[in-house]
C-alpha positions as CSV (number, residue, x, y, z in Angstrom):
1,X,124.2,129.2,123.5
2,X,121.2,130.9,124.7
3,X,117.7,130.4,125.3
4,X,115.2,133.6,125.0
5,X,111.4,133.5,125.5
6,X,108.8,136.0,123.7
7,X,107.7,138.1,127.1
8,X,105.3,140.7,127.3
9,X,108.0,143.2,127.7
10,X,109.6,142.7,124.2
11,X,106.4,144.5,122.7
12,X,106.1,147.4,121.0
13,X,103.7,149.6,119.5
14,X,101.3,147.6,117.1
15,X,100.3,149.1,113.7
16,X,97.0,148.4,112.7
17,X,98.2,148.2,109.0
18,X,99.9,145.2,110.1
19,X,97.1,143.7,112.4
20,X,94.3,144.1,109.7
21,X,97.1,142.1,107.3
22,X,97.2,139.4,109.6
23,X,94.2,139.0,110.2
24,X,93.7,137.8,106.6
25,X,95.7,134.8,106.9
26,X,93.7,131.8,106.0
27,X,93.6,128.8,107.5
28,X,91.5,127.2,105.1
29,X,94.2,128.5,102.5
30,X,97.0,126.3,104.8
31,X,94.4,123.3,105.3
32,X,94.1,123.5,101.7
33,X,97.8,123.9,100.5
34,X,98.8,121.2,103.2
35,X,96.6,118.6,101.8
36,X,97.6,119.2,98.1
37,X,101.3,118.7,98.5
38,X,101.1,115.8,101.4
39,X,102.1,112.9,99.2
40,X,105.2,111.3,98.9
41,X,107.4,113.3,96.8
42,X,111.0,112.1,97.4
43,X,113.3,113.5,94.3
44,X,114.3,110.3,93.1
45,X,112.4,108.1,94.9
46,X,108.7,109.6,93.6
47,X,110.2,112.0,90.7
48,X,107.2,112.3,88.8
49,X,105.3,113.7,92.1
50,X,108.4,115.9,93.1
51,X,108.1,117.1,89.3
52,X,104.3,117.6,89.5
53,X,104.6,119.6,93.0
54,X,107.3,121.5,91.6
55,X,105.1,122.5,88.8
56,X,102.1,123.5,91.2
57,X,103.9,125.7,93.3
58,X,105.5,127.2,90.2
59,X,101.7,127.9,88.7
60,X,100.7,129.3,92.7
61,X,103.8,131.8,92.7
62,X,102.6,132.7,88.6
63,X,99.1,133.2,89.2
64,X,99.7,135.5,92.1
65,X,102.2,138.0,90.1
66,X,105.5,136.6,90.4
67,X,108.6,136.8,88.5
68,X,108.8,132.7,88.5
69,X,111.3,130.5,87.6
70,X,113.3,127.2,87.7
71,X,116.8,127.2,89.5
72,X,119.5,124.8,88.7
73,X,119.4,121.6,88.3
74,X,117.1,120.7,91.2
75,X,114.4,122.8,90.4
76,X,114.2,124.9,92.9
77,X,111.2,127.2,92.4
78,X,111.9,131.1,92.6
79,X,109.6,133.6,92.8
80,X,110.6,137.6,92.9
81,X,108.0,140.3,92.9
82,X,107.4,141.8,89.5
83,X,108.1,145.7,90.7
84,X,110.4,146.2,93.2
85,X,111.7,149.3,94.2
86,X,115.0,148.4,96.5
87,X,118.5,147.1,96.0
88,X,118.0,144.8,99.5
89,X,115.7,142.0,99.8
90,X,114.2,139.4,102.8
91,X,114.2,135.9,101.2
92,X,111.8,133.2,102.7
93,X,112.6,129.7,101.9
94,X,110.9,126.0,102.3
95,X,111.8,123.1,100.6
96,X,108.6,121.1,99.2
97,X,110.4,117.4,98.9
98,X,110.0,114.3,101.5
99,X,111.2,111.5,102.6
100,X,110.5,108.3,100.1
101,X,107.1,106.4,101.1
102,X,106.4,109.9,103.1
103,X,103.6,111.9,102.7
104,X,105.5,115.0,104.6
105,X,102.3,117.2,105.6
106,X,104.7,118.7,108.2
107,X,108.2,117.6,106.9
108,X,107.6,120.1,105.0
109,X,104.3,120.8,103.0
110,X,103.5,122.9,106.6
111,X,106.4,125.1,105.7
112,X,105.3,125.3,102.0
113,X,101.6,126.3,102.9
114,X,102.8,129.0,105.4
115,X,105.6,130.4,102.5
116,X,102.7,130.2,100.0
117,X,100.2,132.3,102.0
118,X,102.7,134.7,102.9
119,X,103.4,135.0,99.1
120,X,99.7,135.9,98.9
121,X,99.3,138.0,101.0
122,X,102.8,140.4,100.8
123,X,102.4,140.9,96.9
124,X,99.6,143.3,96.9
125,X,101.3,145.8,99.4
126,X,103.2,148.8,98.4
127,X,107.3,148.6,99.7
128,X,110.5,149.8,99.9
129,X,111.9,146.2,100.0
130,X,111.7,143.0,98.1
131,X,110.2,140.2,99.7
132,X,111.7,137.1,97.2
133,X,110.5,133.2,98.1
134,X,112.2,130.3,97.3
135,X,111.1,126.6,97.2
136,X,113.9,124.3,97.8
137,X,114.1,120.6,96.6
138,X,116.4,117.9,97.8
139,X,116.4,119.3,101.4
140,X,116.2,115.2,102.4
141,X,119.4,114.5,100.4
142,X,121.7,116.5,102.2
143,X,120.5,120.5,101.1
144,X,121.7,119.6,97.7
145,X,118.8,122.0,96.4
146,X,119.6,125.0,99.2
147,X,123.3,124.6,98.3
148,X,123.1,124.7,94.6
149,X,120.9,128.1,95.0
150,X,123.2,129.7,97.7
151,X,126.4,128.6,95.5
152,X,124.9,129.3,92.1
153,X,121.8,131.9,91.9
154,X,122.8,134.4,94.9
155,X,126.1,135.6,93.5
156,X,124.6,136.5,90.6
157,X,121.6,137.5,92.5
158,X,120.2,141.5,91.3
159,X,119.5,142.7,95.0
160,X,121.4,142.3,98.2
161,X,120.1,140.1,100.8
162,X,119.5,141.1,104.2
163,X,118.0,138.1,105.7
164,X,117.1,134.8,105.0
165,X,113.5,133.2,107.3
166,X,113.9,129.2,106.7
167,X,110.9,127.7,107.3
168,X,111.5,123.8,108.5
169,X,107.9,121.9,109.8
170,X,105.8,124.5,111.4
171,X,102.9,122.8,111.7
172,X,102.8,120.4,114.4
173,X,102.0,121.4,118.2
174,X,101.1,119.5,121.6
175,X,99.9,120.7,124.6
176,X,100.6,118.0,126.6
177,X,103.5,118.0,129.7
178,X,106.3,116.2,128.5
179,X,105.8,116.6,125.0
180,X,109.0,118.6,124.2
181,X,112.5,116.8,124.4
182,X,115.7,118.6,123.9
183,X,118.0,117.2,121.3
184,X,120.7,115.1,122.3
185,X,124.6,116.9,122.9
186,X,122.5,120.3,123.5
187,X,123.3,121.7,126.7
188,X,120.4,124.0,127.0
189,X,117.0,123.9,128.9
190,X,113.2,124.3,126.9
191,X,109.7,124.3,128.1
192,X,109.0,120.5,128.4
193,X,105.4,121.3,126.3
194,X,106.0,120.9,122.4
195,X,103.3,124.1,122.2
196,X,106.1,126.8,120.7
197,X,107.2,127.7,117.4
198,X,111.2,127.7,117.2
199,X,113.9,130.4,116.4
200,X,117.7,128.9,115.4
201,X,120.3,131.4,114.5
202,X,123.6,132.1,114.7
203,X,126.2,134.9,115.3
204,X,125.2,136.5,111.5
205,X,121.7,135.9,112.6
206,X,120.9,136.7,116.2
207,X,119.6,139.9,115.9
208,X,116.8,137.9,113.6
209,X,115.8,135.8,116.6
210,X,115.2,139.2,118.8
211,X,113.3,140.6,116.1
212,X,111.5,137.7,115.7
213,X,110.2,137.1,118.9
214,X,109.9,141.3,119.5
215,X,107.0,140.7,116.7
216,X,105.9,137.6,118.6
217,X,105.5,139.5,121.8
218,X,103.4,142.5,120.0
219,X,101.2,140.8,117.4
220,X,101.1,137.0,118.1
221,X,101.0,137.1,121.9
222,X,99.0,133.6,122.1
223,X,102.1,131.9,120.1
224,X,104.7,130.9,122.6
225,X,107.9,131.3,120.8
226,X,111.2,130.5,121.7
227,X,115.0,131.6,120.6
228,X,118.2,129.3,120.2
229,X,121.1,131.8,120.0
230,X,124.2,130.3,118.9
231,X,127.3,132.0,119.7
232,X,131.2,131.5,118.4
233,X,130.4,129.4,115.6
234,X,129.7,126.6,117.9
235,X,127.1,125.0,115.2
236,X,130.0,123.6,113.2
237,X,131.0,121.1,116.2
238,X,127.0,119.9,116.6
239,X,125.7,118.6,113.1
240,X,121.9,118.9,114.7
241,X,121.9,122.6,114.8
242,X,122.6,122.6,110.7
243,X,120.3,119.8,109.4
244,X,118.2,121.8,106.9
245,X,118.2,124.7,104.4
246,X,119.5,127.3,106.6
247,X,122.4,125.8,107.0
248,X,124.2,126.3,103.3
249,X,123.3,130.5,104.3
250,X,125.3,130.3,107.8
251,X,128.1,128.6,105.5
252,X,128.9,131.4,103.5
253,X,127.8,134.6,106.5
254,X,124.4,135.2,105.3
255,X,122.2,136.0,107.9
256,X,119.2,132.4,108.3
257,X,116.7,131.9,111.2
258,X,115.5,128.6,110.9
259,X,111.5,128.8,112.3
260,X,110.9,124.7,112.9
261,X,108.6,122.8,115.4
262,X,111.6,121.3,116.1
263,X,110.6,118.0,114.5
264,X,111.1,114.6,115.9
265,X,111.7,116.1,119.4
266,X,108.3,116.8,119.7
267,X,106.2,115.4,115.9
268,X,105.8,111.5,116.6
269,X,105.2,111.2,113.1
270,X,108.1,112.2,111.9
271,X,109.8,110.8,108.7
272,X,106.6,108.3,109.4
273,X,103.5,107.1,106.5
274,X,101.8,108.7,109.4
275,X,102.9,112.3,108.5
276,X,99.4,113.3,106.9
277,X,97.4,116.6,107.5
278,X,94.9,115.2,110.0
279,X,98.0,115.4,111.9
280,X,98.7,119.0,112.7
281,X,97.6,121.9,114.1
282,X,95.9,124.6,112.0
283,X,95.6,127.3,114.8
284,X,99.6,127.2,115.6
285,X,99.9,126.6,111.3
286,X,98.2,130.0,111.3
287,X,99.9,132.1,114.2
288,X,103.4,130.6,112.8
289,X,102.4,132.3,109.9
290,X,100.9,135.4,110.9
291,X,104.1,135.5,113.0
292,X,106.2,135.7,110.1
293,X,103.7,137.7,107.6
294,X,104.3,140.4,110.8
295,X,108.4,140.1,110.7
296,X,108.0,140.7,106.4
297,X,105.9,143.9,106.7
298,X,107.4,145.5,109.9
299,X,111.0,144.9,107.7
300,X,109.8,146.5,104.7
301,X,107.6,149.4,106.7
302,X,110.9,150.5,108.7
303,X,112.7,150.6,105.4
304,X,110.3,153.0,104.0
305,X,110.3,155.3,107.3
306,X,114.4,155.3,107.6
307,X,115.2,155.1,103.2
């Protein structure tokens, strides 16, 4: 395993394009979205609220253009650009269910909000790559809805996927000392302030995390970020590095980063009643997504230039 830190000397050149897109990233957009879905939501538990969520995000994804649909028997919600121009494609994926008796505004309704303003803001410019979102349910009952899709819709999928960005609560930051804790069997070192936004891949998947945090260094210098590398296919002897929707990807070789706050090692409110929006942090909500609005354009812009 290895740690790597954004650092000044992993920037490069910024486009402007780029910068003037991020700058259009809403917070009010995340408030907004965060506060909609936080409610419990649990597939069984609440099915009539995991059904009416469902349904929301299906109308979001419609109203802004979409190709939309309903995948398998979870109902995961998949939306696909309308025109598209390329065989390959960059999936971003969030699942939108909680715990029961949760209201989940970081577990994940974060996640959701940052896929969903992405998804606004991506569709209007011109590529050479799709950019395909995908709204998992049942994440809390053991990836049942990111398994079904991986097992089910991608090998019949009409493009080639190059990459996979997971998004797993991104909303919750602290900037107190001590904050951060490293989870248990790890045998690696972070900073010990829960102020970063986190980058898990794997051997398919590494060369993600540098890109990631390249993008980090050049267009969200504020936004600490910090890479988990794993090597040698050590995450199938430690369960906690495979705990959400990347990890039915990494199953079958398909290249996931998994972006996460890293959860209950630094979010208090975890899996809590207390989960609610008041709870996070809209400026790291907006940088996370910036972040990754910057890693979806710069993949699509370096196709075009190199196609």
């Amino acid at each position: 395993m290895q740690i790597i830190h954004s650092t000044s000397k992993q920037a490069q050149m910024v486009d402007s394009e780029v910068s003037n897109l991020l700058a259009q990233v809403s917070q009010e957009f995340l408030r907004r979205t965060v506060k909609r879905l936080s409610k419990p939501r649990h597939y069984h538990a609440e099915s009539s609220s995991n059904q009416r969520c469902a349904q929301w995000i299906y109308d979001e994804f419609k109203t802004l253009g979409y190709k939309t649909h309903f995948q398998g028997r979870y109902r995961n919600v998949v939306a696909i650009p309308a025109i598209h121009t390329s065989d390959t494609a960059v999936l971003v994926g969030a699942h939108y269910d909680s715990v029961p008796g949760t209201p989940g505004a970081d577990d994940n309704a974060s996640g959701v909000a940052a896929l969903l303003e992405c998804a606004r803001l991506i569709v209007s410019q011109r590529h050479s790559q799709t950019v395909a979102f995908v709204a998992f349910n049942r994440e809390e009952d053991g990836l049942l809805g990111s398994a079904d899709f991986v097992e089910n819709y991608l090998p019949n999928r009409s493009f080639n996927l190059e990459g996979v960005h997971v998004l797993e609560m991104v909303g919750y930051c602290s900037h107190d000392p001590g904050s951060q804790r490293v989870p248990p069997g790890l045998p690696i070192r972070v900073p010990s302030v829960g102020d970063f936004i986190g980058l898990l891949g794997n051997r398919d998947s590494n060369h993600m995390v540098d890109s990631i945090l390249a993008q980090s260094a050049s267009y969200v210098p504020e936004l600490p970020a910090v890479g988990l590398k794993v090597y040698l296919g050590v995450e199938k002897w430690l369960p906690v590095l495979a705990r959400s929707d990347h990890a039915p990807f990494w199953r079958t070789g398909i290249p996931a980063v998994m972006w996460t706050d890293t959860a209950e090692f630094r979010n208090p409110n975890y899996h809590r009643v207390t989960d609610i929006p008041d709870t996070l942090d809209y400026d790291f909500l907006q940088s996370v997504t910036q972040l990754l609005l910057s890693c979806l354009f710069r993949a699509e812009d370096e196709d075009a230039l190199h196609g």
